[in-house]
C-alpha positions in Angstrom: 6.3 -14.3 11.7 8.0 -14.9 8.4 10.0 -17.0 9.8 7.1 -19.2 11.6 5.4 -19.1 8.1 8.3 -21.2 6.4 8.5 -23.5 8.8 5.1 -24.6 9.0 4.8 -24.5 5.0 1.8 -23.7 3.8 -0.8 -26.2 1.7 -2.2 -23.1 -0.2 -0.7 -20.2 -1.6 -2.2 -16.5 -2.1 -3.4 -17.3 -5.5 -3.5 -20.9 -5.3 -7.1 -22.6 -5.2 -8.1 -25.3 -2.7 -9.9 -28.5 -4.0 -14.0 -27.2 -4.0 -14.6 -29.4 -1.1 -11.6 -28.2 1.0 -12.0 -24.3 -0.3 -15.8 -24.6 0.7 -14.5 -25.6 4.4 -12.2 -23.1 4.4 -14.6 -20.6 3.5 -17.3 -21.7 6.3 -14.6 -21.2 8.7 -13.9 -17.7 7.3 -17.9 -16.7 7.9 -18.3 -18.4 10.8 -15.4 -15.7 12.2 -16.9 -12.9 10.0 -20.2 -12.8 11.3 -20.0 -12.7 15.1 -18.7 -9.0 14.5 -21.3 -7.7 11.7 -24.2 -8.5 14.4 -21.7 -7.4 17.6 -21.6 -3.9 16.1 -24.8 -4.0 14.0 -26.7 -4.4 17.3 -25.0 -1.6 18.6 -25.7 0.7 16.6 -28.7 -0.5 15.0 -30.5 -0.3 19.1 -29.0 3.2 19.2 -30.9 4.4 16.1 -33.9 2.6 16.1 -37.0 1.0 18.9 -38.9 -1.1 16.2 -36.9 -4.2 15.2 -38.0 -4.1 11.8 -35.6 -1.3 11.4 -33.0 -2.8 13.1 -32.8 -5.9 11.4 -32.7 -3.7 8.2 -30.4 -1.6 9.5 -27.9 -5.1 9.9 -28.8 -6.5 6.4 -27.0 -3.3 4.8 -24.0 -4.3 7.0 -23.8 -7.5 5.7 -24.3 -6.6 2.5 -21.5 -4.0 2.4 -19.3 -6.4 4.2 -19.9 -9.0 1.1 -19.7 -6.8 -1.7 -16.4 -4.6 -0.4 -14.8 -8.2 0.6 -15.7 -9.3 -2.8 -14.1 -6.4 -4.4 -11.3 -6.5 -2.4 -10.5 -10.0 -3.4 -10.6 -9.4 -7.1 -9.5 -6.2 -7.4 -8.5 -4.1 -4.1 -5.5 -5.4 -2.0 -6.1 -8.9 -3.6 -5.3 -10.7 0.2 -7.1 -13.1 2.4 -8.6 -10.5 4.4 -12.0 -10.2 5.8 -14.1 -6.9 6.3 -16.5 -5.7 8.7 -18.2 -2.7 10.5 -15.1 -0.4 12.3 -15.3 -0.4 15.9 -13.8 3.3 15.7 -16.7 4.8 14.0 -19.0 3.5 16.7 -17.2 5.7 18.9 -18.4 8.9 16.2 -21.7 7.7 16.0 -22.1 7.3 20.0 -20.7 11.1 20.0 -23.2 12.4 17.6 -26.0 10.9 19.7 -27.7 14.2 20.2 -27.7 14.9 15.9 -29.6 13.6 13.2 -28.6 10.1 11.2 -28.4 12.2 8.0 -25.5 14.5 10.0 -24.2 11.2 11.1 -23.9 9.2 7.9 -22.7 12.7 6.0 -20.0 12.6 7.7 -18.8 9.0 7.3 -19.9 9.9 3.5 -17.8 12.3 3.7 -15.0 10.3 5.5 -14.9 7.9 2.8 -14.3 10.2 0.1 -11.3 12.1 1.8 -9.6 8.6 2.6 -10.1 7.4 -0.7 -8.6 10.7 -2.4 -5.2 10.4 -0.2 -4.9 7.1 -1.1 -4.9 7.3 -4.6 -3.3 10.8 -4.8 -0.2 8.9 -2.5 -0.5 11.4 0.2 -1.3 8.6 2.7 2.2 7.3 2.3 3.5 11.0 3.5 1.2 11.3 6.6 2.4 7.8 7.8 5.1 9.4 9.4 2.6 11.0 12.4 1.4 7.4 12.9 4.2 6.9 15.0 4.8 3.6 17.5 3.4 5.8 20.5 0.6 7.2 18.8 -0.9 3.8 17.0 -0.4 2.4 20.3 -2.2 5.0 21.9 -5.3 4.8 19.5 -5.6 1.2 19.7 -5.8 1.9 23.4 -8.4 4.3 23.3 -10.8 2.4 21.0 -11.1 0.0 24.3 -11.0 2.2 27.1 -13.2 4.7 25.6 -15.9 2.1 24.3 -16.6 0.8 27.8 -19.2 3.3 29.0 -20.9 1.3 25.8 -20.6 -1.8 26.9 -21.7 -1.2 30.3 -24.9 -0.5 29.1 -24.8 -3.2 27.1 -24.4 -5.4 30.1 -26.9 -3.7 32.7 -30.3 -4.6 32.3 -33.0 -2.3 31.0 -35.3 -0.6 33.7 -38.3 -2.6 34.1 -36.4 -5.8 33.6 -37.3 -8.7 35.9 -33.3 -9.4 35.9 -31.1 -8.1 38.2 -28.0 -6.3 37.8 -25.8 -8.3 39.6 -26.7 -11.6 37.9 -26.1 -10.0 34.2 -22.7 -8.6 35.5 -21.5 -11.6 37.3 -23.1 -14.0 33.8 -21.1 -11.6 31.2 -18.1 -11.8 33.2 -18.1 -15.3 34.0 -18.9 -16.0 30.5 -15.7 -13.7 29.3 -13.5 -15.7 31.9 -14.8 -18.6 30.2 -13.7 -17.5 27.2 -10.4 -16.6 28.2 -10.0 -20.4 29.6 -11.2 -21.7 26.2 -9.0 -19.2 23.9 -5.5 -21.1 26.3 -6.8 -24.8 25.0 -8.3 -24.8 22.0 -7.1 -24.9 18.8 -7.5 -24.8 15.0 -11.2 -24.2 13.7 -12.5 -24.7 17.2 -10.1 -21.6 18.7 -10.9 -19.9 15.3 -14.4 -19.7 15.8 -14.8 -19.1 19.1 -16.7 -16.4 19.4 -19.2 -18.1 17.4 -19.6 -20.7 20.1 -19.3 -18.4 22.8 -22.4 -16.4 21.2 -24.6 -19.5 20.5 -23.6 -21.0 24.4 -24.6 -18.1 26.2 -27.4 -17.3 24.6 -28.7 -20.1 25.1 -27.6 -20.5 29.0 -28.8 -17.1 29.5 -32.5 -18.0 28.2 -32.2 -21.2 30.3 -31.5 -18.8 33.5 -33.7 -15.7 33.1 -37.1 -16.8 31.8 -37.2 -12.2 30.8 -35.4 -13.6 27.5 -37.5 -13.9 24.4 -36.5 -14.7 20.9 -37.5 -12.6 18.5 -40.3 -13.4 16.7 -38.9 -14.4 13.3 -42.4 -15.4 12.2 -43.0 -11.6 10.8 -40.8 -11.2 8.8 -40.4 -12.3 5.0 -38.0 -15.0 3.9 -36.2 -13.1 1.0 -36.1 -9.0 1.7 -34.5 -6.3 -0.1 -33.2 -3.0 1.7 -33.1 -1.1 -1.5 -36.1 1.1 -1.3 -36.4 4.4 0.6 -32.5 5.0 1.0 -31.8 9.1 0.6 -28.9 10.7 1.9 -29.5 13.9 2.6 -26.7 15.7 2.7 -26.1 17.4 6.5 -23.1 18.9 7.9 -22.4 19.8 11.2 -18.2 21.1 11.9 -18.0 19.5 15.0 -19.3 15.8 13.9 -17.5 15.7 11.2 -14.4 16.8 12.6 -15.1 14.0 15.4 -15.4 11.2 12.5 -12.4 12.6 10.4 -10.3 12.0 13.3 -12.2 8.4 14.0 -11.0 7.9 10.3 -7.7 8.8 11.4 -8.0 5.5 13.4 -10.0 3.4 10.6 -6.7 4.0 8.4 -4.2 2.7 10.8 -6.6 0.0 11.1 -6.9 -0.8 7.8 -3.2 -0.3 6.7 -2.1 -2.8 9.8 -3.8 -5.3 8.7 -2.9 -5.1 4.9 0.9 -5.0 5.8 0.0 -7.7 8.3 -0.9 -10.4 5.4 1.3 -8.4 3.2 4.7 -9.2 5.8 3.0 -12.8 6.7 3.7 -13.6 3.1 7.0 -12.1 2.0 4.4 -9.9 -1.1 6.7 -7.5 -3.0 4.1 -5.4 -4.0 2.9 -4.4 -1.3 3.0 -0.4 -2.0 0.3 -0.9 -4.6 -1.9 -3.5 -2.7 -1.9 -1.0 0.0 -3.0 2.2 -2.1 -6.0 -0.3 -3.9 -7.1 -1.4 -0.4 -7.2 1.5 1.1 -8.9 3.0 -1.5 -11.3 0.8 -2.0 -11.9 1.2 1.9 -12.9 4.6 1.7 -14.8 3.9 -1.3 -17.1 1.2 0.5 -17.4 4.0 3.7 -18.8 6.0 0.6 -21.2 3.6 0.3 -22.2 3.0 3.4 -23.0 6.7 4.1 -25.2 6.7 1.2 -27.0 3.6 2.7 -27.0 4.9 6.8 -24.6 2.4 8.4 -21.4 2.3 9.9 -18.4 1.9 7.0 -15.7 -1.3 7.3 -12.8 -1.7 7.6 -10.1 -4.7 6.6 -10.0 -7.0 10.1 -6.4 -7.6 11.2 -7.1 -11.3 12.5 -6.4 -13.0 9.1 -2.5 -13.7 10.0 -3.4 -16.3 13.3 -6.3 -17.9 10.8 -3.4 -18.3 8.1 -1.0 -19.8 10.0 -3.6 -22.0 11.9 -5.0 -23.6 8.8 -1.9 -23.5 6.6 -3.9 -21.9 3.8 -3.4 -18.4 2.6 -5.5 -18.7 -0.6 -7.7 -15.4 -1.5 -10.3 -17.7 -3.1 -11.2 -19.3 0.0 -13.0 -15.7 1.1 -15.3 -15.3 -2.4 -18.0 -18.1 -0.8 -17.9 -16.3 2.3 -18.5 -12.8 0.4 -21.0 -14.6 -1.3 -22.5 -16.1 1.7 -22.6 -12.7 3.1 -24.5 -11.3 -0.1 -27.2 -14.2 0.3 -27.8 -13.2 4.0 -28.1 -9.5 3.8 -31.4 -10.5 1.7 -32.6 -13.2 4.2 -34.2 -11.1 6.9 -35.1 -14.3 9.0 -31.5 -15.7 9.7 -30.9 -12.0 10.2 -33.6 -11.4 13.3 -33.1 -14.9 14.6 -29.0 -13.9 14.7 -30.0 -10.1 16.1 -31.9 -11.2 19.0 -29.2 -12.6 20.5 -29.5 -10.4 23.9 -27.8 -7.6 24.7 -25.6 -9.0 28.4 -24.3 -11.4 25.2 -23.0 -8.5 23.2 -21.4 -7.1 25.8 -19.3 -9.6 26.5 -18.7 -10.1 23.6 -17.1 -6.8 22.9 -15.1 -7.1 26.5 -13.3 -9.6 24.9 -12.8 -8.4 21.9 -11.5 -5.2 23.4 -9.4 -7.2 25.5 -7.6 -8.2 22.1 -7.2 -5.1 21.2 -6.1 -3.1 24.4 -3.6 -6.3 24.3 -2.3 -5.2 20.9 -1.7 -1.6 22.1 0.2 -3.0 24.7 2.4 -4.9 22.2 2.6 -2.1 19.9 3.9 -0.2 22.8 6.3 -2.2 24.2 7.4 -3.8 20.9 10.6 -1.7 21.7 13.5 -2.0 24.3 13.9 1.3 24.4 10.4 2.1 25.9 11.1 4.7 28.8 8.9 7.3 31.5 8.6 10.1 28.3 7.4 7.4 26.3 5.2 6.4 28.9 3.4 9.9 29.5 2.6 10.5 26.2 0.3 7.4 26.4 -0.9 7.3 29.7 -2.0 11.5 29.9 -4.4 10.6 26.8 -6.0 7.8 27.4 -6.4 8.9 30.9 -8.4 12.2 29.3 -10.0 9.6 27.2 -11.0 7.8 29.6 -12.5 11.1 31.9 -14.3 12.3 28.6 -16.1 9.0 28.2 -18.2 9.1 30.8 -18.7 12.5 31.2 -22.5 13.1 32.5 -25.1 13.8 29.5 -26.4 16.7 31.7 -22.8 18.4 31.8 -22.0 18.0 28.0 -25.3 19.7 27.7 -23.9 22.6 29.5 -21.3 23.2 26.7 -22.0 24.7 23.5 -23.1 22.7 20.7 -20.8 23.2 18.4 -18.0 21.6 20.3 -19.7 18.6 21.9 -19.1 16.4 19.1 -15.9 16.7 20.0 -15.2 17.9 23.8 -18.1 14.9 24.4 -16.3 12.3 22.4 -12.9 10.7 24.3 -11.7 9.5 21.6 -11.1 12.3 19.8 -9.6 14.3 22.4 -7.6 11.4 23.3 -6.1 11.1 19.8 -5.4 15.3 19.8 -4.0 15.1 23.0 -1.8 12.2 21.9 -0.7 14.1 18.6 -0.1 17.3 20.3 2.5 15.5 22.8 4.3 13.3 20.3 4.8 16.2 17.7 4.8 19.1 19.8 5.9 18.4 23.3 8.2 15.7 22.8 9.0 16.2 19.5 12.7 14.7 18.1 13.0 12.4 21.5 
């Protein structure tokens, strides 16, 4: 990729400013990739926790706050790299195991989360546990994060009961819509290949609601034009062993996560420094899941798409992002935009995350095979967990409830036992081959 980068020579540098006019493109493009994921995940979760949607839309104007304010920081003073932030897909997969616990247990935990990963980052102990992130076992997490999210998205897809829309039509409309998308990621290029989830979103919504007269918009009407989240936010503090051991090993994942995509940028640009930017953004990482914990949303992490926006626009100035932190600021305090962008419907979401999690069960695969070498043992090791993963996942609610309730944080949640199983064969088992 180095390589690639010379060749193409880029107009901006890393701490080189665009023009205002040509930074304030540059930084439309970066928000108009940014957001698509903040309400993706925000509706998730935010349906999970709450019916009214009041609450949810609150719910997703902390996540765009966070999402501003951590980018912000991590521009000026964190990892100091183009890099954009969001809500971690991984921790979904903690909060959709600690479904039958209270938020405050929930958002302990990724309180809790945050303040561990921030304390091996800055103590240096992150740089000794990298060595049980190995090849097999990154690509094995990256797997399960797909595989074990699509019991998730299902629902996401299926209608309601009650709806006056069938089943079939929202599976064969969020399917044709992904192939669709597929087609349009093979020709399109630039800004327009750049932000097309964006237009993906915007297009089927709006074909959907031409199709199935079911689909209302959300009244945006009752809801004030400037809003703040501030009040009422107390975290009490409430541990349960078996969540939090479920989100300390979705962290496990969040770090891999964020580290990738810091050495990403870090390799795209040839950065000597890199040891230091990585400690700061990591860091500042688990300071912002701090944050979010205290708030009650899911924490962020650094998004690893930045290198294929770099090389497409040729600039890989860090000042380009501020306007889109900013922007992000402004809209976490505009409730409207927020409720007119959340009631986007749910058969939209969904396939919206199948293709996102096409990207990244596509990236496991390359992390996998990135290596000649890649044999049966190598194989088993990935296959057996995300096979139990997989099983785990979509486990009946009325079997888990047969188990005792201390363990079905984690015997409920695929993930985690897919990331155990996973460790156990690549240090244990087949240790030194």
């Amino acid at each position: 990729m180095g390589d690639y980068l010379n060749k193409i020579r880029l107009k901006y540098s890393l701490d080189e400013a665009p023009p205002l006019p040509e930074l304030l493109l540059f930084s439309l493009q970066w928000l108009a990739i940014t957001i698509p994921t903040i309400i993706i995940i925000g509706q998730v979760v935010a349906v999970l926790h709450f019916d009214n949607p009041g609450e949810q839309v609150i719910y997703v104007q902390k996540l765009f706050f966070i999402a501003g304010l951590v980018m912000l920081i991590q521009l000026l003073l964190g990892h100091r790299l183009p890099l954009v932030m969001g809500p971690a897909a991984v921790l979904l997969i903690g909060v959709l195991a600690g479904q039958g616990s209270s938020m405050h247990t929930i958002y302990s935990s990724i309180f809790i989360g945050g303040i561990i990963l921030t304390l091996i980052s800055v103590t240096g102990l992150f740089a000794q546990l990298k060595k049980f992130f190995t090849t097999r076992v990154i690509a094995t997490i990256l797997l399960l994060i797909a595989f074990t999210l699509t019991p998730t998205i299902m629902n996401m897809i299926l209608p309601s009961s009650g709806s006056r829309v069938s089943a079939l039509f929202n599976i064969i409309f969020a399917f044709s819509l992904v192939f669709l998308m597929f087609v349009a990621n093979k020709f399109l290029t630039g800004i327009w290949k750049s932000t097309l989830i964006v237009w993906a979103m915007l297009i089927g919504a709006l074909a959907y609601s031409m199709m199935t007269p079911a689909f209302v918009v959300m009244d945006t009407g009752s809801y004030k034009l400037l809003a703040s989240f501030f009040k009422d936010i107390t975290l009490e503090l409430s541990i349960e062993p078996g969540i939090l051991i479920s989100f300390l090993i979705c962290f496990l994942a969040l770090s891999i996560n964020d580290l990738s995509s810091i050495q990403s940028v870090g390799e795209l640009l040839k950065l000597d420094d890199m040891p230091k930017r990585i400690t700061r953004g990591v860091a500042f990482t688990g300071l912002a899941n701090v944050l979010s914990g205290i708030l009650g949303v899911i924490g962020p992490v650094n998004f690893s798409l930045s290198p294929g926006i770099i090389v497409s626009t040729r600039c890989a100035s860090r000042f380009t992002l501020i306007p889109t932190a900013l922007g992000l600021l402004v809209l976490s305090f505009l409730p409207v935009a927020i409720a007119f962008m959340d009631s986007i419907p749910s058969v939209i979401i969904g396939a919206m995350l199948v293709y996102l999690m096409c990207s990244q069960v596509a990236a496991g695969l390359l992390m996998a095979f990135c290596s000649n070498k890649f044999n049966f043992d190598d194989g088993l090791v990935i296959s057996l967990p995300i096979m139990l993963g997989i099983i785990i996942s979509i486990i009946p609610a009325e079997v888990l409830n047969t188990m005792p309730v201390s363990l079905r944080p984690i015997i409920g949640n695929g993930f985690a036992v897919g990331v155990i199983a996973v460790m156990f064969l690549e240090h244990v088992v087949y240790r030194g081959k």
